[in-house]
N, C-alpha and C positions, 0 to 999 in steps of 0.2 A: 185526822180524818179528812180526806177530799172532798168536797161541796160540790154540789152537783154541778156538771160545768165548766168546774173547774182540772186542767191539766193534771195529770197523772207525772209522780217525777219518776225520773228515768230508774229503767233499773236491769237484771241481766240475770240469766237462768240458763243453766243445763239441761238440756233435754233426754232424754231417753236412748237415743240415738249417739249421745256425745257432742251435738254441736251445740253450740250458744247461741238462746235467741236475746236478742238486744231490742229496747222496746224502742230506742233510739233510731234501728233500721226501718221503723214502721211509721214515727211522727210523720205528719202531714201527707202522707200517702195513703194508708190503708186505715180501715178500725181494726183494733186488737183488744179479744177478748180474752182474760186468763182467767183459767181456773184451777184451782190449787184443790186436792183430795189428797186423802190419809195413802201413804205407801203401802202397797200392798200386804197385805197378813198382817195387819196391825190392829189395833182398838181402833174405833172411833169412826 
């Protein structure tokens, strides 16, 4: 679990669209927010 504060480790996700966001392209520049939800038509 991450502590408040403390760095997020890097990591890499497909998008919707097909390209890759890298959370690597966004250190010390921007804030990045993710949020992860259930795939469409599914439980939960």
């Amino acid at each position: 679990m991450i502590s408040k504060g403390e760095a997020a480790p890097s990591f890499s996700g497909k998008l919707a669209d097909g390209s890759v966001l890298r959370s690597d392209d966004y250190r010390d520049r921007h804030n990045l927010i993710v949020y992860f939800f259930p795939k469409d038509f599914t439980p939960g």
